[in-house]
DOMILUM-13538 format. One line per 2 residues: number of its first residue (from 1); their letters; for each residue x, y, z of C-alpha. Coordinates in pm, 1 decimal. Layout:
N
NUM) A) X/Y/Z; ...
//
This chain:
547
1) XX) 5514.9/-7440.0/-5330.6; 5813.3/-7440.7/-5112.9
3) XX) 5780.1/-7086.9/-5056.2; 5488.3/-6822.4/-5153.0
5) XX) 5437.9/-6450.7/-5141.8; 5099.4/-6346.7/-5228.8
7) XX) 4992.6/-6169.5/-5579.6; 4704.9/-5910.6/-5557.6
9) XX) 4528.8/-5919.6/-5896.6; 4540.8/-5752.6/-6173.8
11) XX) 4872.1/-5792.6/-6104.7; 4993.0/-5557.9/-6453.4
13) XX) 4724.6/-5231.9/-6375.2; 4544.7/-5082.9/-6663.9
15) XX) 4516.8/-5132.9/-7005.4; 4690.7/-5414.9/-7046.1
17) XX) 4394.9/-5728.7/-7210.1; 4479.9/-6042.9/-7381.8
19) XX) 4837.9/-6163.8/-7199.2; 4999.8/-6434.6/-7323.0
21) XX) 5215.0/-6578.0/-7019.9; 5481.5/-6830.5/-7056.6
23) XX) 5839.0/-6881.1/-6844.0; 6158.8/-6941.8/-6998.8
25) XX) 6412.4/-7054.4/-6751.6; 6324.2/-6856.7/-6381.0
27) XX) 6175.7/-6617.2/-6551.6; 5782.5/-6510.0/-6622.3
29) XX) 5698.9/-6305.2/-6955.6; 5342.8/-6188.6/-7038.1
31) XX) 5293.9/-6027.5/-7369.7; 4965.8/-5792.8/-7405.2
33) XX) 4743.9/-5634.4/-7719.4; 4911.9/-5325.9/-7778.2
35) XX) 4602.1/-5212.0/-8071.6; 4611.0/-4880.0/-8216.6
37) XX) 4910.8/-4802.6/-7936.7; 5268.7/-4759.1/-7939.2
39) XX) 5498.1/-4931.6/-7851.1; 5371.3/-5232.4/-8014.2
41) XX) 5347.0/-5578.0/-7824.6; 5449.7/-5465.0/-7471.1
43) XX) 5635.0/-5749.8/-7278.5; 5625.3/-5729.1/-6900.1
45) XX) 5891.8/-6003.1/-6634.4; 5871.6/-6157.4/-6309.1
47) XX) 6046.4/-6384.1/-6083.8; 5738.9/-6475.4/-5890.9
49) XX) 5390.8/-6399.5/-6076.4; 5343.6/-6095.9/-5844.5
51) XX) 5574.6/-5812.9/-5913.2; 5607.2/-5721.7/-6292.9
53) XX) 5854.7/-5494.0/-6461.0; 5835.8/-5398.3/-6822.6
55) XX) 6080.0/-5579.7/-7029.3; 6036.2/-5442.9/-7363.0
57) XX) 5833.9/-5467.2/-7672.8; 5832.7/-5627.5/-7993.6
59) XX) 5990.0/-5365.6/-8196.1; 5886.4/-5340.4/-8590.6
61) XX) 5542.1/-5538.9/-8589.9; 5351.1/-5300.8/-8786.5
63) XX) 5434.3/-5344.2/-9096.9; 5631.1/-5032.7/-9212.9
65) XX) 5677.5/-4928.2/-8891.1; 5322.7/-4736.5/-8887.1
67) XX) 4934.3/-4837.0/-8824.6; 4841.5/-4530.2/-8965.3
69) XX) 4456.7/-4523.3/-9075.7; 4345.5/-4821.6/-8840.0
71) XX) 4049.8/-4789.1/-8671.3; 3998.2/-4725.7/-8291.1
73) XX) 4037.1/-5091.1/-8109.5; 4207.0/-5215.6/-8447.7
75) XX) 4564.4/-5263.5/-8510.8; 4788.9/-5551.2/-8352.4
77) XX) 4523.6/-5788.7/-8116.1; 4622.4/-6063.0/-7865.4
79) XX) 4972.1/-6146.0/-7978.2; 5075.0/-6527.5/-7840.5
81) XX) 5433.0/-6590.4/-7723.4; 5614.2/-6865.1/-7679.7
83) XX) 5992.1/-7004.4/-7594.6; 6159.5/-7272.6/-7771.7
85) XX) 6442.9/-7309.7/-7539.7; 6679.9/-7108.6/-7770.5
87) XX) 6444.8/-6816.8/-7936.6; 6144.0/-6609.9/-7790.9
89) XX) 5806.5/-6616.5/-8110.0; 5534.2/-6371.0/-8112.0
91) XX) 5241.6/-6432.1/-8355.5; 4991.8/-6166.5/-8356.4
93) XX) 4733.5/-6052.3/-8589.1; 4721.8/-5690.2/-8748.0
95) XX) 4370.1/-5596.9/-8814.4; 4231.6/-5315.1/-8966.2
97) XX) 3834.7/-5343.7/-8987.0; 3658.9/-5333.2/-8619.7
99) XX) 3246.8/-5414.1/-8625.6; 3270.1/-5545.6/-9048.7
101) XX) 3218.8/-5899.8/-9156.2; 3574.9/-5863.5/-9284.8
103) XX) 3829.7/-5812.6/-9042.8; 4107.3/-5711.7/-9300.9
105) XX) 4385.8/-5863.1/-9121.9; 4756.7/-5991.2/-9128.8
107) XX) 4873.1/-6298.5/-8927.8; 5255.0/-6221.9/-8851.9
109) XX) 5531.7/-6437.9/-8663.4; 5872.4/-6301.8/-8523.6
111) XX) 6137.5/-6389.5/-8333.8; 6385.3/-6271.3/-8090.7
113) XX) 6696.8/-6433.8/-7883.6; 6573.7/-6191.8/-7594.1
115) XX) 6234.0/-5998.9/-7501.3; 6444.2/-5672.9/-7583.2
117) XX) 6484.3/-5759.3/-7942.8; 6626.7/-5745.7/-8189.9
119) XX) 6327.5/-5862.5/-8319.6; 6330.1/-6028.8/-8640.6
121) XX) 6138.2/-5850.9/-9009.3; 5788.0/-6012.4/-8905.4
123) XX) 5654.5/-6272.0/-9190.5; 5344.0/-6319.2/-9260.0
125) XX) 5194.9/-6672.0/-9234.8; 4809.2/-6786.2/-9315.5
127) XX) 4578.5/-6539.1/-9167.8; 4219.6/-6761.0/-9135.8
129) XX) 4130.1/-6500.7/-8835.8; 4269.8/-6278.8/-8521.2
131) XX) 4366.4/-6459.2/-8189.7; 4648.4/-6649.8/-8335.4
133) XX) 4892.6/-6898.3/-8133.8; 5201.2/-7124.5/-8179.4
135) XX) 5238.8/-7425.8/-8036.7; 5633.4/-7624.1/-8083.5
137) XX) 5666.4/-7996.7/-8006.6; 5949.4/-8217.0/-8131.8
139) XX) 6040.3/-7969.0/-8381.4; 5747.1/-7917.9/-8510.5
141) XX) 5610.2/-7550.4/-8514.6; 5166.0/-7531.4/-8535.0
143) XX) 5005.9/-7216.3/-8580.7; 4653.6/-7224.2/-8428.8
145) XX) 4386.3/-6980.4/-8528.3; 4015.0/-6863.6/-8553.2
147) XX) 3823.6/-6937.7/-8897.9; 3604.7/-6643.4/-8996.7
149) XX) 3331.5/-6665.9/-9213.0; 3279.8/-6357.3/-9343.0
151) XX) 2974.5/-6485.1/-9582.4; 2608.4/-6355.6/-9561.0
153) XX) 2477.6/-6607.5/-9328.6; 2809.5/-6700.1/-9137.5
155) XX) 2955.9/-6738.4/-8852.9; 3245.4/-6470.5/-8706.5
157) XX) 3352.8/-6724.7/-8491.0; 3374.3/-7043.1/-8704.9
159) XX) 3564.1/-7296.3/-8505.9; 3948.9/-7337.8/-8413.6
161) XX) 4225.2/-7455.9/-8726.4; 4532.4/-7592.9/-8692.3
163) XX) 4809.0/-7548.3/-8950.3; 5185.0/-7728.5/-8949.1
165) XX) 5481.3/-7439.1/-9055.6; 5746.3/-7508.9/-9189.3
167) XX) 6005.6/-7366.1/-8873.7; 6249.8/-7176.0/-9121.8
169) XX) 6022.4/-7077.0/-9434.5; 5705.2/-7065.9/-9176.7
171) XX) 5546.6/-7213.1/-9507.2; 5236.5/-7404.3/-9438.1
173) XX) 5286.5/-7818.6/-9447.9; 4989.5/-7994.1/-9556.4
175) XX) 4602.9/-7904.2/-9486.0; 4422.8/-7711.7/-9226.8
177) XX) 4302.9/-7900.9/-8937.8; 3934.6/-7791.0/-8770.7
179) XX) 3975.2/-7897.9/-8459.8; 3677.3/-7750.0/-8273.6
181) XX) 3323.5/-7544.7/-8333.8; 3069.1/-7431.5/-8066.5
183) XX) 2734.0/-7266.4/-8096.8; 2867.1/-7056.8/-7820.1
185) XX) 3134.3/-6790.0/-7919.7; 3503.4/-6933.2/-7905.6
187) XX) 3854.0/-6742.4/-8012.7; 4199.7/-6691.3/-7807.4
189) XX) 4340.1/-7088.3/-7830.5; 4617.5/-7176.8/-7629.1
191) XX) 4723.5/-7548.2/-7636.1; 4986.0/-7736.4/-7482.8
193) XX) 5003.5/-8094.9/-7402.8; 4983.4/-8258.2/-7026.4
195) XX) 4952.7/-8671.5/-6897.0; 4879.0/-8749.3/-7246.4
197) XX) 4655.5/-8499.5/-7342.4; 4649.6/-8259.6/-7553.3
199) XX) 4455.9/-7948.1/-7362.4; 4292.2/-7662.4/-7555.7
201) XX) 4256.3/-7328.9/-7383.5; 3993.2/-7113.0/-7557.9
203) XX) 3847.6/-6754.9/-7439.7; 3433.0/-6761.4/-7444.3
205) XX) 3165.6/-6595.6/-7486.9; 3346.8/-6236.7/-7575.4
207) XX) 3563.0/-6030.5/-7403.8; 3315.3/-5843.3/-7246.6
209) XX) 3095.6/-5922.3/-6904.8; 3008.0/-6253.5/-7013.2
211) XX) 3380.9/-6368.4/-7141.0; 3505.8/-6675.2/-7004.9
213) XX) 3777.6/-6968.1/-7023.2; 3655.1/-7296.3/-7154.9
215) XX) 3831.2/-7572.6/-7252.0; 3891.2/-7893.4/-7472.1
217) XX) 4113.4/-8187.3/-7486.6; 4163.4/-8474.6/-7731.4
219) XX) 4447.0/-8749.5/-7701.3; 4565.7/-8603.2/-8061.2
221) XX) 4681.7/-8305.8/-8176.5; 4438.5/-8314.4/-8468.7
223) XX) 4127.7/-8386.3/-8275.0; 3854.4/-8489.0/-8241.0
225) XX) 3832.8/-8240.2/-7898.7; 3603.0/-8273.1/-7686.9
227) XX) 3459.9/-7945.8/-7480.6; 3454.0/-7923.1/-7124.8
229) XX) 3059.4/-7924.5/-6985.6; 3172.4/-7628.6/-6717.0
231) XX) 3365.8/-7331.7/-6774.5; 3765.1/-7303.1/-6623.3
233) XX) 3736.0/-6944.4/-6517.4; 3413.9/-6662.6/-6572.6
235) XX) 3280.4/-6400.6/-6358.6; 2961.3/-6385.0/-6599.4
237) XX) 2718.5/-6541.4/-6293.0; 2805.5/-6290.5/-6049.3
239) XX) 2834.1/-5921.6/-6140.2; 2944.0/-5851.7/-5710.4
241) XX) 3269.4/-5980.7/-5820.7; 3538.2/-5707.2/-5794.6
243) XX) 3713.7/-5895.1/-6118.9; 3467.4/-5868.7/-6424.3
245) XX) 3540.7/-5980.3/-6743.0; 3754.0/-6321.3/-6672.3
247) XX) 3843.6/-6462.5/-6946.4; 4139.8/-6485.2/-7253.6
249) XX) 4383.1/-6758.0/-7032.3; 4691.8/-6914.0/-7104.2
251) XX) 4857.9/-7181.6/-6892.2; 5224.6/-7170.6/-6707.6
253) XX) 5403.1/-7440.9/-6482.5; 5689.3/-7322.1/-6236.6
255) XX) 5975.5/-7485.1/-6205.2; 5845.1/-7699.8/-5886.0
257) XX) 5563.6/-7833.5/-6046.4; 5295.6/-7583.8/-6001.7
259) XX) 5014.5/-7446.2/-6269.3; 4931.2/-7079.4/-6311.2
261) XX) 4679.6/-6931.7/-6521.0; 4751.5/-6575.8/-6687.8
263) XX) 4389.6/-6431.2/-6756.5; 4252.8/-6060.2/-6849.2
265) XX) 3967.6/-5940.1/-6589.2; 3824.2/-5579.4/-6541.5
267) XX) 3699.9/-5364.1/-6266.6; 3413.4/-5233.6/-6340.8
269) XX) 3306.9/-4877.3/-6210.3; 2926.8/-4893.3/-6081.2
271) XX) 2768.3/-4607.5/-6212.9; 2379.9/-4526.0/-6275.2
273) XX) 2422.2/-4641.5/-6598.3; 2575.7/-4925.8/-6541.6
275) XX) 2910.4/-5095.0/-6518.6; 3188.6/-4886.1/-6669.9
277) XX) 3558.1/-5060.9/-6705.7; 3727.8/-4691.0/-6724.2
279) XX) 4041.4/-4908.4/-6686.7; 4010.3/-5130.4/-6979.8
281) XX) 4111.4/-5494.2/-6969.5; 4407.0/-5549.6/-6690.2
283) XX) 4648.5/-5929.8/-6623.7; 4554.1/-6128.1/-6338.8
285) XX) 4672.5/-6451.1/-6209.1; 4525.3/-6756.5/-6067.9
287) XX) 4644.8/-7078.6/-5910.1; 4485.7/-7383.7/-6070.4
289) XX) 4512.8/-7790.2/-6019.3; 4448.2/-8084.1/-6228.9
291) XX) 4101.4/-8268.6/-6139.4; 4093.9/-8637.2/-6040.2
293) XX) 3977.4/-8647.1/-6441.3; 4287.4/-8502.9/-6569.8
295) XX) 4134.0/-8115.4/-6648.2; 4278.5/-7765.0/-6511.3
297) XX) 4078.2/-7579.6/-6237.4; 4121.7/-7299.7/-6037.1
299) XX) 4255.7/-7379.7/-5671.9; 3983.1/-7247.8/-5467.2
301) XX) 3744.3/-7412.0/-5664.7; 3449.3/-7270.6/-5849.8
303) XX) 3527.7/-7051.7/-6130.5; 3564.8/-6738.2/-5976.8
305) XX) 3856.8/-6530.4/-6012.6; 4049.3/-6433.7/-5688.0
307) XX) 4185.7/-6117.3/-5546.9; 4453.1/-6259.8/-5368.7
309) XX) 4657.4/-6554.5/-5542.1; 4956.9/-6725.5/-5319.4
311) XX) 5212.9/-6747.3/-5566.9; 5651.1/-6884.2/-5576.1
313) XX) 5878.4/-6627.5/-5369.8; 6122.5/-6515.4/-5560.3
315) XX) 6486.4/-6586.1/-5526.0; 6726.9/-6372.8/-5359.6
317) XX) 6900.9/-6023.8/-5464.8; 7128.0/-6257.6/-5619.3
319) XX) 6944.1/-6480.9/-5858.8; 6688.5/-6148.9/-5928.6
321) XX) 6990.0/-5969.9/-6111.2; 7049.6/-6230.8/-6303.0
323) XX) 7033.7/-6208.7/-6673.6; 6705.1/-6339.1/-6801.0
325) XX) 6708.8/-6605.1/-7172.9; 6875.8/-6383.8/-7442.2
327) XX) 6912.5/-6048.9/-7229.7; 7307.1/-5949.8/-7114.6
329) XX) 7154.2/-5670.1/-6890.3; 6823.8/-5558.8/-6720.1
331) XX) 6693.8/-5481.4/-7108.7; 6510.0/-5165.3/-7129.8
333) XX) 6348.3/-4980.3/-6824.9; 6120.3/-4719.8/-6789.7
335) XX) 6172.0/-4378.4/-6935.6; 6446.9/-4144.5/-6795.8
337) XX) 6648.4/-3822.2/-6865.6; 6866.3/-4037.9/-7116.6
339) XX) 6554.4/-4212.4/-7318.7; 6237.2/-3951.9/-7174.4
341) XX) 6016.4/-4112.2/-7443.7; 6028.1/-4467.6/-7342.0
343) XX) 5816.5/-4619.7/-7116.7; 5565.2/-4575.8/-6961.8
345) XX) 5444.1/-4340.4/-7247.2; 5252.7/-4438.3/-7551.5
347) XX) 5188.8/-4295.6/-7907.7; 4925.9/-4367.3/-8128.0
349) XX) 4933.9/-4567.5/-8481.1; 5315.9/-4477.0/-8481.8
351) XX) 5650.4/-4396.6/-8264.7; 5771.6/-4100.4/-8153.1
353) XX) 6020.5/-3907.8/-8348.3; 6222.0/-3609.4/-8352.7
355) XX) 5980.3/-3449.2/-8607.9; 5710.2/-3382.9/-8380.8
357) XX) 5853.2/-3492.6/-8057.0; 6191.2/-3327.9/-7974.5
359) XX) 6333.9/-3366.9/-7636.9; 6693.3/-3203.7/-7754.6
361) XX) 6583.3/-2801.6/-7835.8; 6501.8/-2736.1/-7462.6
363) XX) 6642.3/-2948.6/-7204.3; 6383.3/-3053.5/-6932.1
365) XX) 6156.5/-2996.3/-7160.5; 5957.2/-3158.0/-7474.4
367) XX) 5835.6/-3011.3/-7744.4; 5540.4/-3121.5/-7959.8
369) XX) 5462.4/-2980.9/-8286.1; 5118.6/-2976.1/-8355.1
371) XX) 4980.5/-3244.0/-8633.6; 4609.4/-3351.5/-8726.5
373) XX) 4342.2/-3344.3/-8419.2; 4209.1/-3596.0/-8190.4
375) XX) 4010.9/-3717.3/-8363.5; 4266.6/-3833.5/-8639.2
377) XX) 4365.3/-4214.1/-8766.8; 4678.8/-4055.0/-8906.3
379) XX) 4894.8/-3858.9/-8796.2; 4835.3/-3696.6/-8382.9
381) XX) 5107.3/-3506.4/-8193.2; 4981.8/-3701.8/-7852.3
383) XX) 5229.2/-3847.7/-7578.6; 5044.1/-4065.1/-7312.5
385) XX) 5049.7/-4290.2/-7030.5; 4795.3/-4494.2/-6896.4
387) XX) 4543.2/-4513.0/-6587.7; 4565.3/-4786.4/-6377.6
389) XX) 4347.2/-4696.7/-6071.8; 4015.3/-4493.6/-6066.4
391) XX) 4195.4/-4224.4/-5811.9; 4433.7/-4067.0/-6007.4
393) XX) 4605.2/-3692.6/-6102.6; 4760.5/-3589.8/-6409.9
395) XX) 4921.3/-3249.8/-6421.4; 5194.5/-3038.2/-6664.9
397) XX) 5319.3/-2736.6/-6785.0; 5290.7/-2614.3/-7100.8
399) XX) 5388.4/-2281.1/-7251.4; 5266.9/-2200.5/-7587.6
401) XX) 5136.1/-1924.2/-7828.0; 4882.6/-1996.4/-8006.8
403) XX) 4702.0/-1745.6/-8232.9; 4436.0/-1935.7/-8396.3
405) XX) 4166.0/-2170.9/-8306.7; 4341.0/-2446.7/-8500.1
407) XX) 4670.0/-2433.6/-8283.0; 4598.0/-2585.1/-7955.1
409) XX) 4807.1/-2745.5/-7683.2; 4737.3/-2923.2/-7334.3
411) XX) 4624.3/-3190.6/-7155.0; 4393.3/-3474.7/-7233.3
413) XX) 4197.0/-3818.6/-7087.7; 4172.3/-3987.9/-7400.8
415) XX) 3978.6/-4355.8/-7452.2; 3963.6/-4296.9/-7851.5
417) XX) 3849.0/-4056.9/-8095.0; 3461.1/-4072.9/-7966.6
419) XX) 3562.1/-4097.2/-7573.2; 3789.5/-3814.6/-7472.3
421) XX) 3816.8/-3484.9/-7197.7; 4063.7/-3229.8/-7290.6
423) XX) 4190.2/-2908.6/-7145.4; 4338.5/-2708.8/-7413.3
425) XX) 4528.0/-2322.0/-7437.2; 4390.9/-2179.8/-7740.6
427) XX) 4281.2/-1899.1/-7955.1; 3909.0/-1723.9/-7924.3
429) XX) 3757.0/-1439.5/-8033.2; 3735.7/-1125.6/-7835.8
431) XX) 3431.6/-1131.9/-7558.5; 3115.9/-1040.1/-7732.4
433) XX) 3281.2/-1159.6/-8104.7; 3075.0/-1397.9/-8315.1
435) XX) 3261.3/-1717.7/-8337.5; 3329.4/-1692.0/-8732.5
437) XX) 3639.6/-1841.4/-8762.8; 3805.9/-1540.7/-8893.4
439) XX) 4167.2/-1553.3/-8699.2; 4362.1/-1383.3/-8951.7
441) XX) 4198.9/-1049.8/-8848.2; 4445.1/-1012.2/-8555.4
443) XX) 4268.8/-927.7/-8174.9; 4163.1/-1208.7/-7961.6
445) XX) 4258.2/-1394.1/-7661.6; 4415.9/-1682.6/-7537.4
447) XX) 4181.1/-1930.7/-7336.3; 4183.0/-2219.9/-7185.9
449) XX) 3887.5/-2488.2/-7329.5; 3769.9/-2765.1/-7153.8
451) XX) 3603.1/-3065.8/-7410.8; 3392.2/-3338.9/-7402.3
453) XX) 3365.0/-3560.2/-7642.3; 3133.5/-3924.8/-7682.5
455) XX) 2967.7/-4097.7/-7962.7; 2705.4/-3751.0/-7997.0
457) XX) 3029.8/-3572.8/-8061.3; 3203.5/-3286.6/-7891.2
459) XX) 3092.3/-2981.7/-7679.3; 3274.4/-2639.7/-7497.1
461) XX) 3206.1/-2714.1/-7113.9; 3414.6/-2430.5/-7002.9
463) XX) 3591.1/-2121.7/-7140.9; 3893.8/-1939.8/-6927.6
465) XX) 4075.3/-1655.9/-7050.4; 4397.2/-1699.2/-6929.0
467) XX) 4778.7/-1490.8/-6915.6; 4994.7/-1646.3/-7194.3
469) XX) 5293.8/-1472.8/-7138.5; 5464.6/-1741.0/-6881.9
471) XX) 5406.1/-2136.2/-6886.1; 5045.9/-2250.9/-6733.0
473) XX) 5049.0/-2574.8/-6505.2; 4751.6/-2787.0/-6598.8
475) XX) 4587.3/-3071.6/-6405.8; 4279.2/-3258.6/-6388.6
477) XX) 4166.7/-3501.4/-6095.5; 4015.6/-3821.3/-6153.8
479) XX) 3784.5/-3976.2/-5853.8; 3564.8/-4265.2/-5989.2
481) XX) 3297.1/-4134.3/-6236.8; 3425.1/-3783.6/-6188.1
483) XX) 3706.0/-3584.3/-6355.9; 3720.5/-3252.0/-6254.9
485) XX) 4001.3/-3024.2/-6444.4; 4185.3/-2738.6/-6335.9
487) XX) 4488.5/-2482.3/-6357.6; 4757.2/-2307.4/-6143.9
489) XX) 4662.5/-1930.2/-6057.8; 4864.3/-1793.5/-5806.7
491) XX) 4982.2/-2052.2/-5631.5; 4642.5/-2211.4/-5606.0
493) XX) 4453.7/-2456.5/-5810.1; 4157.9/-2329.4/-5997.5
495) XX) 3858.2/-2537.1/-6129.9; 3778.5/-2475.4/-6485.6
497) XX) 3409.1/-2598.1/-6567.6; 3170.8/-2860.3/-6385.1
499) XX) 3291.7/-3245.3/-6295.3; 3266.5/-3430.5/-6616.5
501) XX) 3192.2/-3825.9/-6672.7; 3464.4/-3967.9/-6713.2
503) XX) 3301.3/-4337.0/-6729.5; 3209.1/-4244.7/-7096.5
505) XX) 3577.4/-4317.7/-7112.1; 3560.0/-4709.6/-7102.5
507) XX) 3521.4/-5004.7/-7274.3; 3130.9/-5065.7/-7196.2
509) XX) 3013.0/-4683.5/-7322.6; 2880.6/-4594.5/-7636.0
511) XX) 2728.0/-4910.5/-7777.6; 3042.7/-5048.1/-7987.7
513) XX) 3316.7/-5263.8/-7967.7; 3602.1/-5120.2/-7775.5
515) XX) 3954.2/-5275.0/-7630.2; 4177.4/-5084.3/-7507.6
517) XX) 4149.6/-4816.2/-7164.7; 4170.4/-4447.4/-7075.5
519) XX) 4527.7/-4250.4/-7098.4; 4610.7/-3899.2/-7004.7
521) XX) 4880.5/-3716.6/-7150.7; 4985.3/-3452.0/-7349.8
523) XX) 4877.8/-3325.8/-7710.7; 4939.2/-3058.8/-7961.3
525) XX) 4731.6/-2972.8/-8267.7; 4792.5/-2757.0/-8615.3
527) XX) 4498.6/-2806.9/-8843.5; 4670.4/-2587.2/-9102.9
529) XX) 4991.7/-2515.9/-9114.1; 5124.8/-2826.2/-8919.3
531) XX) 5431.7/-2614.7/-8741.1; 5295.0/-2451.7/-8436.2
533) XX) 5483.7/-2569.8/-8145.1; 5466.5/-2606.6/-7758.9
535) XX) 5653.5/-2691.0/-7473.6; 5581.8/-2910.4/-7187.6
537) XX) 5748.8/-3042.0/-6817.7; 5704.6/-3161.7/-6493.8
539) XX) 5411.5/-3408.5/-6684.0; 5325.6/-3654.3/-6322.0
541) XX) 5032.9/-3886.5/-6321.6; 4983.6/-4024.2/-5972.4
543) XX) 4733.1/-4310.3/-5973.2; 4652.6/-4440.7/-5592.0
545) XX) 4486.1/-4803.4/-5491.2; 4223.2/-4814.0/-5317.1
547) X) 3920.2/-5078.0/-5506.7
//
């Protein structure tokens, strides 16, 4: 490389699993899962593999704009892009059983002229499994896949198809081609052709501590393949490594000649317990090399993942303005007074909109008007962002008025429906009052209640009666394990309730499959008459390095 700068993995933070990397003209694009989450498909750019900005997102891929109903971890999963010199593709799968022989899901392809959209209505093409990729040569466009076999007796993970579509129609052309099956588990395919090979890329083993990237070549595109004897990239051997997880790669060249590998990886918490990815699944980046045999592997050698990566510098002030393949500006940026719902936040199963999300009725302010609680596949009045170190601080202020348990409003650490912490203003009884649910009689208090929630289900650590009359700043601080929460009383922060465990909040908790990370933001709740409102400012979440 004629000149490097150095990329310190992950290099996107967070819950951000499954990238698909590619480069289309001096730019870098990796595309991530987006699951249950709003916006759907987030795209990040770079000029040099190190520094990433978000780009966009590929606007309309659930179908009817909603994933209402999905399950926690279901929804859109590892979406594959690609560039064929005039359009950007996404294929992704939509899937809406998690832990089922059936994964009840949608294979979907669209296009775009630019990251930023417009994004064409997605189509659906054959849907043998998740994981989906394209793969264009001499006009010919191949959708790669997983085969389920969702029969008593089956395998999940039956071996990787090939299918020609049709590049208009996206009509299959002929048969299905099997081009590979492995006793050991096998999904994610990436394949692209190099010296005369044609190279499969293939996540192993799971995307948890013993994933990995294997792969398998064959001189045609049909197969045979035959499988690598040692794995490309997995941390599975050595649980010291600060980068768990490896695994899910795809394969870029820059412009001078060099090979990068885009990869998910995780770092784990070490708790009592065990390890505990609080994080979720983050982008990293390694430098790789062709062997004296004509196969990809990691520079330093081994099949360890690296902290540090030496990666192209990018180009001056100059060439970084430029306009990237499709774009005619900079394309969307983070979220500001003019668009304060954009990035970084996040919604869940559906977008925000101005009926329960209104940024117009108070300036400086949003308003949230309370839906279905947190535990809901439907319909939650929940605005987050997400964590991407374990030293972070989430605060806001919210002024509401609630007058019965069912209204609630405040802030929350949220994995999913069976992994949350949330600090809440509320309604309770009078001290001394049974807890009979019977709101209507007038009296009461406002409080503020701190929850815990995990697969046992949910429980009061702390009850504060607090003054209601003026807005109430709200905060909780996270430091490893711990999250302790807290509120603004005369100037002065004061603790409400013990530390909690806030590694219940990860992807290795709970004994079930989860995907995505821990988020804090904001939330309001009306279990009956759907219309109580509150407001909210000054929301900050500081996150600070320091693995």
């Amino acid at each position: 490389m004629q000149s490097t700068a150095v990329a310190r993995n992950p290099v996107i933070r967070g819950f951000a699993p499954d990238p698909s990397l590619i480069r289309a003209g001096d730019w870098y694009y990796v595309a991530n899962s987006s699951f249950e989450w709003f916006p759907t498909i987030p795209i990040h750019r770079s000029r040099d593999l190190a520094t990433w900005e978000y780009a966009g997102h590929v606007d309309g891929a659930a179908p009817g704009g909603t994933l209402a109903g999905v399950p926690d971890s279901g929804g859109i999963w590892a979406p594959s892009l690609s560039w064929d010199g005039e359009r950007f593709w996404v294929v992704y799968s939509v899937v809406r059983s998690v832990g089922t022989p059936y994964f009840d899901q949608d294979t979907y392809v669209t296009t775009a002229p630019g990251v930023s959209g417009p994004w064409a209505l997605p189509r659906r093409v054959p849907s043998h499994g998740f994981d989906p990729a394209l793969f264009h040569e001499d006009g010919q466009l191949w959708l790669l896949n997983l085969q389920n076999d969702h029969r008593p007796g089956g395998q999940r993970f039956a071996g990787i198809v090939l299918t020609e579509l049709d590049r208009d129609t996206l009509a299959p052309l002929g048969g299905t081609h099997l081009l590979l099956q492995h006793e050991r588990l096998i999904e994610g395919p990436k394949l692209l052709r190099h010296d005369g090979w044609y190279h499969l890329l293939l996540a192993e083993g799971g995307t948890g501590f013993e994933h990995g990237v294997r792969t398998a070549r064959s001189r045609r595109l049909t197969g045979p393949y035959e499988l690598d004897d040692r794995p490309m990239l997995t941390s599975r051997d050595d649980p010291r490594l600060p980068l768990q997880k490896a695994g899910h790669g795809e394969l870029v060249r820059t412009p001078d000649g060099h090979w990068f590998l885009g990869h998910l990886a995780a770092r784990p918490l070490h708790t009592p317990d065990g390890p505990r990815c609080t994080l979720g699944r983050e982008t990293a980046i390694q430098s790789v090399i062709w062997d004296a045999e004509g196969r990809p592997r990691l520079r330093q050698g081994g099949w360890h993942p690296a902290v540090e990566v030496a990666v192209p510098r990018a180009a001056g002030e100059a060439a970084q303005g430029a306009a990237a393949p499709g774009e005619t500006d900079r394309g969307p940026q983070p979220a500001s007074p003019e668009a304060p719902l954009g990035w970084p936040w996040s919604t869940l199963r559906e977008p925000p909109t101005a009926s329960w999300a209104d940024t117009v009725s108070r300036p400086g302010w949003i308003r949230l008007r309370g839906r279905q609680g947190p535990e809901s596949r439907w319909a939650q009045s929940l605005l987050a962002q997400r964590l991407t170190e374990h030293r972070a601080t989430a605060q806001v202020t919210v002024e509401a008025r609630p007058f019965t348990f069912t209204q609630a409003a405040g802030l929350i650490l949220r994995y999913d429906a069976e992994a949350y912490l949330s600090l809440d203003l509320t309604w309770a009884e009078s001290p001394g009052e049974p807890q009979r649910g019977q709101q209507w009689r007038g009296g009461g208090r406002t409080v503020l209640r701190l929850v815990e929630r995990d697969e046992t289900g949910a429980r009061q650590a702390a009850v504060v009666e607090v003054d209601a009359s003026a807005p109430v700043t709200l905060g909780v601080t996270v430091e490893g394990a711990e999250a302790c929460f807290w509120y603004v009383r005369e100037g002065a922060r004061t603790p409400v309730g013990p530390a909690l465990d806030c590694s219940r909040l990860s992807d290795d908790h709970g004994g079930r499959l989860r995907f995505t990370g821990t988020l804090a933001g904001i939330h309001v709740r009306d279990l009956v008459d759907a219309a109580f409102t509150a407001d909210f400012r000054d929301f900050r979440l500081t996150c600070a390095a320091g693995d």
